[in-house]
C-alpha positions in Angstrom: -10.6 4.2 10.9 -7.9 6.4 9.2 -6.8 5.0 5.6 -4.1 5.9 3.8 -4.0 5.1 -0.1 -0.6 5.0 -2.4 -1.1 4.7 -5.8 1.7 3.8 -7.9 0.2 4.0 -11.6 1.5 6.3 -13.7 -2.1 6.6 -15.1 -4.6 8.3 -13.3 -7.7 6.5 -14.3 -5.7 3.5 -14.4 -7.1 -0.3 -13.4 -5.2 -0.3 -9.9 -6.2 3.3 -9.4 -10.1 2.7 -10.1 -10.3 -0.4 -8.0 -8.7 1.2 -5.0 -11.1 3.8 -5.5 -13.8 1.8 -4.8 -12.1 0.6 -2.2 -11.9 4.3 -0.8 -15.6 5.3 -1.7 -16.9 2.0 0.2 -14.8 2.7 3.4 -15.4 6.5 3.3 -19.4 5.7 3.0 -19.0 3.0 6.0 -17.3 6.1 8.3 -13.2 6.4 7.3 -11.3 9.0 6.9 -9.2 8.7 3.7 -6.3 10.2 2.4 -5.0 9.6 -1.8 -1.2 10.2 -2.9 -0.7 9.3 -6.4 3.1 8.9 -6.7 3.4 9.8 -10.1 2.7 13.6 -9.0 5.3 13.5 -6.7 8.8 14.2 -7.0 10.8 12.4 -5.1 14.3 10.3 -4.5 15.2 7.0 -3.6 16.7 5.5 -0.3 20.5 7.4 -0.3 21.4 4.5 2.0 22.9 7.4 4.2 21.5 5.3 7.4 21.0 8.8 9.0 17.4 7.4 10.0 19.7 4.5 12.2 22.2 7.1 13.6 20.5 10.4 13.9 17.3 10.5 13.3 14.0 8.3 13.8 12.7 9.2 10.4 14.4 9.7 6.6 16.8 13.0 6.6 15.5 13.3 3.0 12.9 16.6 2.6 11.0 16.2 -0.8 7.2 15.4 -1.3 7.6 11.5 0.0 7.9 13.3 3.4 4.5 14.0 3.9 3.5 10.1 2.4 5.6 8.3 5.0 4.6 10.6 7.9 1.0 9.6 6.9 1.4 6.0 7.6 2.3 7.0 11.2 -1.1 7.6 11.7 -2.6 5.6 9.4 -5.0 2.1 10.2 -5.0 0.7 7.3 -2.3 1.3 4.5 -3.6 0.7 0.4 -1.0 0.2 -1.9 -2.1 -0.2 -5.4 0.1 -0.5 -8.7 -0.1 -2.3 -12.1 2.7 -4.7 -12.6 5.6 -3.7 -15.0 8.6 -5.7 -15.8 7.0 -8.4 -13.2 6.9 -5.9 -10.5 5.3 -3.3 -8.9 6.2 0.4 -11.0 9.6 2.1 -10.1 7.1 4.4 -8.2 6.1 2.2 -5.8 9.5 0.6 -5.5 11.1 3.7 -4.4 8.8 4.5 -1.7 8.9 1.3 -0.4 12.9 1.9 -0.3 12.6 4.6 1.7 10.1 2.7 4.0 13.5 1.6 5.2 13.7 4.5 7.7 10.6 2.5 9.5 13.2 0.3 11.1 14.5 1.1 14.5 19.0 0.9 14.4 18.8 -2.7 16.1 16.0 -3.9 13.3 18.4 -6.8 12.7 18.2 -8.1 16.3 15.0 -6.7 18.1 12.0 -8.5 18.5 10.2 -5.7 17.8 12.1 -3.8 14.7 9.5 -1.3 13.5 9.0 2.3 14.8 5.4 2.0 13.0 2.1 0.8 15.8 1.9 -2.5 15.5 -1.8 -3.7 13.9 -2.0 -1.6 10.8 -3.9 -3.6 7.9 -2.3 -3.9 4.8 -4.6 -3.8 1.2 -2.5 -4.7 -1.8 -4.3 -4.1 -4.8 -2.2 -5.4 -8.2 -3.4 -5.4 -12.0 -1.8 -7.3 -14.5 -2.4 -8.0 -18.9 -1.0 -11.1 -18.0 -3.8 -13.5 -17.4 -2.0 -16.3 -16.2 -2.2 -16.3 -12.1 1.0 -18.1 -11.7 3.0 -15.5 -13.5 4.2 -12.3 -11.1 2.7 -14.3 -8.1 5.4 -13.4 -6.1 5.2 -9.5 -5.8 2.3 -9.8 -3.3 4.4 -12.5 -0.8 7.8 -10.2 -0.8 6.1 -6.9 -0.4 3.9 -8.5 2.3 6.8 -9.9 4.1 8.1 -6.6 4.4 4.8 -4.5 5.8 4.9 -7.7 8.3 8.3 -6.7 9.4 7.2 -3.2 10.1 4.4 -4.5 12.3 1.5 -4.6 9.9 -1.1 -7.7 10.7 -3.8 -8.6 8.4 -3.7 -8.7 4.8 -5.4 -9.1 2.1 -4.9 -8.9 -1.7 -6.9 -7.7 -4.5 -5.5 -8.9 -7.7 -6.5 -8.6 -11.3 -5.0 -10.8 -13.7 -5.5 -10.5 -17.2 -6.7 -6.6 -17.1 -4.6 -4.6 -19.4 -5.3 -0.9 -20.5 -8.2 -1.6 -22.6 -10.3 -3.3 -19.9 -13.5 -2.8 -20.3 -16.1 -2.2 -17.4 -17.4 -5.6 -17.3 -14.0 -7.3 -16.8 -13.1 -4.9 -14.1 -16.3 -5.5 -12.2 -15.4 -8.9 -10.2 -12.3 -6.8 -8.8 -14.4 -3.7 -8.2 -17.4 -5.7 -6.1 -13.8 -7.4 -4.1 -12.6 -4.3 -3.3 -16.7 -3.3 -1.6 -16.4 -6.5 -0.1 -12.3 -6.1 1.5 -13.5 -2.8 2.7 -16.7 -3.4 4.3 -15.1 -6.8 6.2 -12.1 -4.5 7.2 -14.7 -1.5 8.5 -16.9 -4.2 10.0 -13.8 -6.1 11.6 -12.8 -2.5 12.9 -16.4 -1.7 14.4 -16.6 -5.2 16.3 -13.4 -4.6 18.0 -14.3 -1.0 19.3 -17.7 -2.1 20.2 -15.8 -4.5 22.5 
């Protein structure tokens, strides 16, 4: 199991950033191979909307340090994407690499039945913190970014959300998202093991 982690806080000890670490130490102890890109340390551009990656190329003409991040979900299992909401999304971070994610669709996206150059059957972990405590508010971020991944051939998903953590969070209010983030990883590992067992 390969995993490849995004995270899109712009603080490196963040909430997102710690519960996808456990996320990452659980998996890594149960056998994966992980791999960490923290955005924020990256320098980087947004989709040119050029459409050289539908008319010359199979990947995004662009050459900065997002290269490397969107060859790694090439190869990658399972895909972590973890960011705090701001302005009732996920951070400008995140949002520009999922714009360039764009160069993931083949030229006839529009019209195939199967629109992604990405192997179909990577698992998608979408890990979202937010000071608001009300569940209802921001609840769509999750359902349009997961529509996408889905698009680009991703299968199962699952969401680790914290509502109500803001940047004084204290250890104890973190801990019910930390102990769900053991748990996705070990049913994702396990789910992983049963099939090549098979």
């Amino acid at each position: 199991m390969k995993i490849v982690c995004l995270l899109g806080s712009p603080r490196p000890k963040g909430n997102s950033a710690m519960i996808a670490a456990r996320f990452l130490e659980t998996a890594a102890g149960l056998g994966a191979e992980t791999r960490t890109f923290a955005l924020n340390r990256l320098t980087y551009r947004g989709c040119q909307a050029c459409f050289t990656c539908k008319t010359k190329l199979d990947r995004c003409v662009l050459k900065d340090d997002l290269t490397e991040v969107l060859e790694s979900i090439h190869w990658a299992d399972t895909v972590v994407i973890a960011s705090p909401i701001y302005y009732g999304d996920v951070t400008g971070q995140v949002k520009c690499f999922i714009d360039r994610t764009y160069s993931f669709l083949t030229p006839d996206y529009i019209t195939s039945s199967s629109p992604s150059r990405l192997a179909p059957g990577k698992k998608l972990v979408f890990v979202l913190t937010q000071g608001q405590s009300d569940p209802d508010r921001f609840a769509q971020v999750f359902p349009r970014y997961g529509s996408i991944m889905k698009w680009y051939g991703f299968g199962e998903s699952h969401l680790i959300r914290a509502c109500g953590v803001g940047p004084k969070a204290t250890a104890a209010e973190l801990e019910p998202y930390l102990r769900l983030a053991e748990e996705t990883a070990k049913k994702i590992l396990d789910s992983a093991s049963s099939i090549s067992s098979t």
